[in-house]
C-alpha positions as CSV (number, residue, x, y, z in Angstrom):
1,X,-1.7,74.4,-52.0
2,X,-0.2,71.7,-50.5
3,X,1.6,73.8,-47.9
4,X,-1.5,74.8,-46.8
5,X,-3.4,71.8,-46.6
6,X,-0.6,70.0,-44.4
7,X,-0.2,73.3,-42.3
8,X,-3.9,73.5,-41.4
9,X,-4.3,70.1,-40.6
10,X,-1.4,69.8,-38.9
11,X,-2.6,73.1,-37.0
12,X,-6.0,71.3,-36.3
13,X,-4.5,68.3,-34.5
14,X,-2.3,70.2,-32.6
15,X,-4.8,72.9,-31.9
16,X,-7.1,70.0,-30.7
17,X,-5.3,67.6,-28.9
18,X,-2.8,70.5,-26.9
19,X,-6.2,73.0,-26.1
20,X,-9.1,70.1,-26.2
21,X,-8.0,68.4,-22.4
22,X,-7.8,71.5,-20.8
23,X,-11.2,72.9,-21.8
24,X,-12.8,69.5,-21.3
25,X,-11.2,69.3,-17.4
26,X,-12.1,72.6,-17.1
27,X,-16.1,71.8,-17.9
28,X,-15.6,68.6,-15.7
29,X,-15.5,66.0,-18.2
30,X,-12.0,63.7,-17.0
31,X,-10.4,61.4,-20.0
32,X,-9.7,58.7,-17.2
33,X,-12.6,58.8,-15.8
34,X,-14.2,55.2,-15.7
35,X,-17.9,53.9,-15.9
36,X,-18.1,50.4,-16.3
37,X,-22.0,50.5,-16.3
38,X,-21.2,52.7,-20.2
39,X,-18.8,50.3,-21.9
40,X,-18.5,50.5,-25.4
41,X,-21.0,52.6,-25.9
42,X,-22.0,54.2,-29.2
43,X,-21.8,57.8,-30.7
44,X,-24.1,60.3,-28.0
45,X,-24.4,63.8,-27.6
46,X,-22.7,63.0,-24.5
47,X,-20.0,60.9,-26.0
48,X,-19.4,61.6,-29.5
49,X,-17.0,59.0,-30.7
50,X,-18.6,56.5,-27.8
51,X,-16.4,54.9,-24.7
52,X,-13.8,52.2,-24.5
53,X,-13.4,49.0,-22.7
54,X,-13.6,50.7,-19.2
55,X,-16.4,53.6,-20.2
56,X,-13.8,56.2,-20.9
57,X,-14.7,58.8,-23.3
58,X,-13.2,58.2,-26.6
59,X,-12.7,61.9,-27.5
60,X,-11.2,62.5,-24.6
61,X,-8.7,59.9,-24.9
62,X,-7.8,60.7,-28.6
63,X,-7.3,64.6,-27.5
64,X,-5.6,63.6,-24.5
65,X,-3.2,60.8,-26.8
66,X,-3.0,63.2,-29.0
67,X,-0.7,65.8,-26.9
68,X,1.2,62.6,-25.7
69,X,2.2,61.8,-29.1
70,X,2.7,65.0,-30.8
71,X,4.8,65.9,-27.5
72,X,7.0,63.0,-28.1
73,X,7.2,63.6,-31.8
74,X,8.2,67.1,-31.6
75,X,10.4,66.9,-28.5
76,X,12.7,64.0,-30.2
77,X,12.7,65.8,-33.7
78,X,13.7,68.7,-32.4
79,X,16.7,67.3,-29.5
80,X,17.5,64.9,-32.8
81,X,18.0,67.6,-35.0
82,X,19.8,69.6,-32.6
83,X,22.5,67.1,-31.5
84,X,23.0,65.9,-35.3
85,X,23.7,69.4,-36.5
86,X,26.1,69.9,-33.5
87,X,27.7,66.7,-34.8
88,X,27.5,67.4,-38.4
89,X,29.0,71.2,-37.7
90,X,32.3,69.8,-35.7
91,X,32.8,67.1,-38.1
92,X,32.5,69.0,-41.2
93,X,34.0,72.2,-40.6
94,X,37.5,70.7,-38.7
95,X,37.8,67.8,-40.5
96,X,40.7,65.5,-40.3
97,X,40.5,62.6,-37.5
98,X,37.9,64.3,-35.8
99,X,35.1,63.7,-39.2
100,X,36.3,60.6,-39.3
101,X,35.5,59.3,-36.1
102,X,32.3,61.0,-35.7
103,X,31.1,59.9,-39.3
104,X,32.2,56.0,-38.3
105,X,30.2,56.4,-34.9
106,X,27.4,57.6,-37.1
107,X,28.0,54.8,-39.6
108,X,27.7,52.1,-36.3
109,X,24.7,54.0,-35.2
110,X,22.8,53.5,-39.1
111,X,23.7,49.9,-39.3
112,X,22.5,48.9,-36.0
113,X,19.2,46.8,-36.5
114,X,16.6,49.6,-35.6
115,X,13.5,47.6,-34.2
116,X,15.1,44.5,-32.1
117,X,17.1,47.6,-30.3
118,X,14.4,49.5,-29.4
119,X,12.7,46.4,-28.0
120,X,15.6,45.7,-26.1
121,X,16.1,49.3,-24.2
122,X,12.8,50.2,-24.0
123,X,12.0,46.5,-22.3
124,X,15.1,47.5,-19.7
125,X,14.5,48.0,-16.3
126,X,15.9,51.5,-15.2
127,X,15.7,50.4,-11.5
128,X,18.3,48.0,-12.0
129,X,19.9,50.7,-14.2
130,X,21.0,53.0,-11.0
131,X,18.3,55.3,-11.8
132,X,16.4,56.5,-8.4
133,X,13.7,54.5,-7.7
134,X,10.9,58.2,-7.5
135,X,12.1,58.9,-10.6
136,X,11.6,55.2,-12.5
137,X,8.2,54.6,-11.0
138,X,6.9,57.8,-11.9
139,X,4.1,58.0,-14.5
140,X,6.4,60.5,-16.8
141,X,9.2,58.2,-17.2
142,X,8.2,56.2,-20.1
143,X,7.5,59.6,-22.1
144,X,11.1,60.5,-21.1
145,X,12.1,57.2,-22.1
146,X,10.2,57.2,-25.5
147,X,12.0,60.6,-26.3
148,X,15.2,59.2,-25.1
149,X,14.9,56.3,-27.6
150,X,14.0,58.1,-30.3
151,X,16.8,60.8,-30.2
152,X,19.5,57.4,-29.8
153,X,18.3,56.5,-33.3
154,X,17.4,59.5,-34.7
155,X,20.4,62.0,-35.0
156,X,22.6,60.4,-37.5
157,X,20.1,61.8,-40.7
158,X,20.6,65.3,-39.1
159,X,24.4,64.7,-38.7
160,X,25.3,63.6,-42.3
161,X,23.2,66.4,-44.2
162,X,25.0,69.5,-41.7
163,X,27.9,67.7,-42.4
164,X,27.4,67.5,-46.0
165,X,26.7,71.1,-46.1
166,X,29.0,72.6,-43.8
167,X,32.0,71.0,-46.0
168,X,30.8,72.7,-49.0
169,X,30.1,76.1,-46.7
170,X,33.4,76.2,-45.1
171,X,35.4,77.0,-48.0
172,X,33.0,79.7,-49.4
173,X,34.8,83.4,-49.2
174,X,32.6,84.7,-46.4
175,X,34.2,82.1,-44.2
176,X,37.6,82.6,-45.6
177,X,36.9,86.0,-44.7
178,X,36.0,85.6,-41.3
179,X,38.7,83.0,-40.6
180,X,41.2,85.6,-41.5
181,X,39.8,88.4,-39.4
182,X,40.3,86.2,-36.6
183,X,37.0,84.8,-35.9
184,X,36.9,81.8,-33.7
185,X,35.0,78.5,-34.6
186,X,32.4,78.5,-32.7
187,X,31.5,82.2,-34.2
188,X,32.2,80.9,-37.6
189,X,30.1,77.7,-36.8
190,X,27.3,79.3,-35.3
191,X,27.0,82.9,-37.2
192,X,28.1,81.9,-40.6
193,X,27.8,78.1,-41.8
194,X,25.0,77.5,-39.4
195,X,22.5,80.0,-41.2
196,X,23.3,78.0,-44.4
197,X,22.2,74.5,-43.4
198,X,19.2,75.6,-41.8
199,X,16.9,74.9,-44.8
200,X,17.5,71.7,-45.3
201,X,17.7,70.4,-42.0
202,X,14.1,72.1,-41.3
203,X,13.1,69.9,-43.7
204,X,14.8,67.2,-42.4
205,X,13.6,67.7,-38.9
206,X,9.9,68.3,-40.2
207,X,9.6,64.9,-42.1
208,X,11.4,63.2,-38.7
209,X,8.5,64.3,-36.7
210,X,6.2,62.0,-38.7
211,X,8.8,58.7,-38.2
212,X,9.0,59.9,-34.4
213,X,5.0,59.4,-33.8
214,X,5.2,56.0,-36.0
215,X,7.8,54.9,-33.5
216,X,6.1,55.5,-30.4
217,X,3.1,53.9,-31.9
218,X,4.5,50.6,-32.4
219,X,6.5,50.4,-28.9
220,X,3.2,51.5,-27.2
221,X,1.7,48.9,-29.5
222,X,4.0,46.6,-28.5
223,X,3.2,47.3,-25.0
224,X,7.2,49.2,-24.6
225,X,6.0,52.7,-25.0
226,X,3.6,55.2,-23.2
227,X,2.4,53.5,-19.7
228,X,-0.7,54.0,-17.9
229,X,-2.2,56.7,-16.5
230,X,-0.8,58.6,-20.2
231,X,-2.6,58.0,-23.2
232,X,-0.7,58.0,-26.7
233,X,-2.9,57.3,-30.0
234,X,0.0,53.7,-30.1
235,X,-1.7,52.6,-26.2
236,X,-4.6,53.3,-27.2
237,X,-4.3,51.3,-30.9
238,X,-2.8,48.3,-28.4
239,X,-5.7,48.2,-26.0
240,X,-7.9,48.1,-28.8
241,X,-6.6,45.1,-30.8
242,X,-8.3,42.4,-28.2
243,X,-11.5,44.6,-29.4
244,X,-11.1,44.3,-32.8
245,X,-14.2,42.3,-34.0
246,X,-16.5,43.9,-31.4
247,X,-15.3,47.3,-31.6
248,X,-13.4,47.7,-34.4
249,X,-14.4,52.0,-34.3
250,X,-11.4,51.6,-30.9
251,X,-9.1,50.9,-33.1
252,X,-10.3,52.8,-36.3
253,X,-10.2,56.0,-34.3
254,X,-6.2,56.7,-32.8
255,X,-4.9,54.5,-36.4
256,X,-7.0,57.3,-38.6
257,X,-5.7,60.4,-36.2
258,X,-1.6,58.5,-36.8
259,X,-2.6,58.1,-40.5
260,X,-3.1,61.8,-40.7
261,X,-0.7,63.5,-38.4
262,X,2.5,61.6,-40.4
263,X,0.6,62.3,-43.7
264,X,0.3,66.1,-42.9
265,X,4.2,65.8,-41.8
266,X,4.7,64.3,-45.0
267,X,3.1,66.9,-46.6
268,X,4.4,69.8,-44.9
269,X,8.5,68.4,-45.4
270,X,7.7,67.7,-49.2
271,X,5.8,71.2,-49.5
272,X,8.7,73.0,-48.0
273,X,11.9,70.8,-49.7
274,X,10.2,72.3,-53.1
275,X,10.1,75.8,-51.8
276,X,13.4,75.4,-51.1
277,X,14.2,74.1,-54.3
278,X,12.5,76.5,-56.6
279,X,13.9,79.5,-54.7
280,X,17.2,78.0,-55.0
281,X,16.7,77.4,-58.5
282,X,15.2,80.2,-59.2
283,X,16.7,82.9,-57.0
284,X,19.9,84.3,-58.7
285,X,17.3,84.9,-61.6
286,X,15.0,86.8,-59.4
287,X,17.5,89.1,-57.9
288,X,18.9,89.9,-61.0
289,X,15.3,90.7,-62.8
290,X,14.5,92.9,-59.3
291,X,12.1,90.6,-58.1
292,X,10.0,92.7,-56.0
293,X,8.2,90.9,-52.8
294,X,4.8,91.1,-52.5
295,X,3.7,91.0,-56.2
296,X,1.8,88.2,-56.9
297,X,2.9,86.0,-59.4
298,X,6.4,88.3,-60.0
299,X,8.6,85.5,-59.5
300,X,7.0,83.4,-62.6
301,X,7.5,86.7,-64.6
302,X,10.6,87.2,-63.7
303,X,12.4,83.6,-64.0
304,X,10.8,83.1,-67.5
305,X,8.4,80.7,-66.1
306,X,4.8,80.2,-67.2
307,X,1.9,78.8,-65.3
């Protein structure tokens, strides 16, 4: 049930915020489109959740903050959960100098003081950094930047479950096996360990989506994340706080949409480690009974479970 709930909400959002801005455009209705002569207008027909400070639509603005943020979120998880598993892999499967150096850069990397950094290299000016000046005035950089961040901070939780895993995997006979049939490491990294971490670190990387939107939401709150022309539900929470008595709906609106998208990825990591667990728990059981797929209810039957 709870699977369920967080999957359909979470496919709401997304469905919303990724498909919303494109029919709207396409019907003529612009999210940065301003009308001073409308500001802070209540619920219409024409404008549902009202307009902001400069007129702009307020649906619009969520849908359109929306994609912003769930991009961000999902982009970081993701390159986050890739890097730290290509980290965990190396330093759990060869082991030696080579675990020990990567699991004391991930130790520096935890203990850093998370927040004050952030500040610090989101607040930095890439211009002065070397980077072309196209590419650090354009309105995509503080998206890249945001993702950038995030992925910095974000891959050591990745890196020390694979690693955790792989050193139990590694000395399992299939790998034996494989190692003395004269399978490389990569091919014993990627086609045999690999497939064995996978469930927990999509639980891992489901739950980091939530902390990834969280983040951008307080540097765009802070005025360090998402720049104008984009829209993130954290800008939008920020331009809203000098509103607070006289609109408090601006504010009320992108805080309820964060509220829900983390809670659904809550949901959804929680719902799946306990799938997980219960087929672990429960699987030698079920193969041993003949569970058969697709009968409802079998597995309870089978394991000796009731209810």
């Amino acid at each position: 049930m709870r699977l369920r709930v967080a999957l359909l909400l979470l496919a709401a959002i997304a469905l919303a915020s990724f498909a919303g801005p494109p029919v709207f455009a396409a019907l003529g209705n612009d999210p940065h489109e301003v009308d001073l002569l409308a500001r802070y207008a209540g619920p219409s027909f024409a404008h549902p959740l009202g307009t902001d400070e400069l007129g702009r639509d307020e649906l619009l603005r969520l849908l359109a903050g929306g994609r912003v943020s769930l991009a961000i979120g999902i982009a970081a998880a993701v390159t986050a959960a890739a890097l730290g598993t290509l980290i965990g892999l190396v330093a759990g499967y060869l082991g030696g100098w080579t675990d020990r150096v990567l699991m004391r850069a991930t130790d520096a990397v935890i203990a850093l003081p998370l927040l004050p950094l952030l500040i610090v290299l989101a607040a930095l000016d890439l211009g002065k950094l070397g980077v072309p000046a196209w590419l650090a005035q354009s309105d995509d950089i503080s998206l890249v930047r945001i993702i950038a961040l995030a992925v910095l901070v974000g891959w050591t939780t990745a890196a020390r479950l694979v690693r955790g895993a792989t050193l139990v995997t590694r000395n399992r006979d299939f790998v034996r096996a494989a190692r003395s049939l004269g399978a490389g490491v990569p091919h014993i990294l990627l086609v045999h360990i690999l497939p064995n971490v996978l469930a927990p670190l999509i639980v891992a990387t489901t739950l980091s989506v939530g902390d990834v939107i969280l983040l951008e939401s307080v540097l765009s709150f802070l005025g360090l994340g998402i720049q104008p022309p984009l829209a993130s539900w954290g800008t939008m929470l920020s331009n809203a706080q000098e509103m607070i008595t006289s609109a408090p709906l601006l504010a009320i609106y992108p805080g309820m949409m964060i509220f829900l998208t983390v809670i659904a990825c809550n949901l959804l990591g929680d719902a799946l480690q306990q799938r997980l667990d219960r087929a672990r728990r429960y699987g030698p059981d079920l193969r041993r009974a003949g569970f058969r797929r697709g009968v409802p209810g079998s597995w309870r039957r089978s394991a000796g479970c009731r209810g």
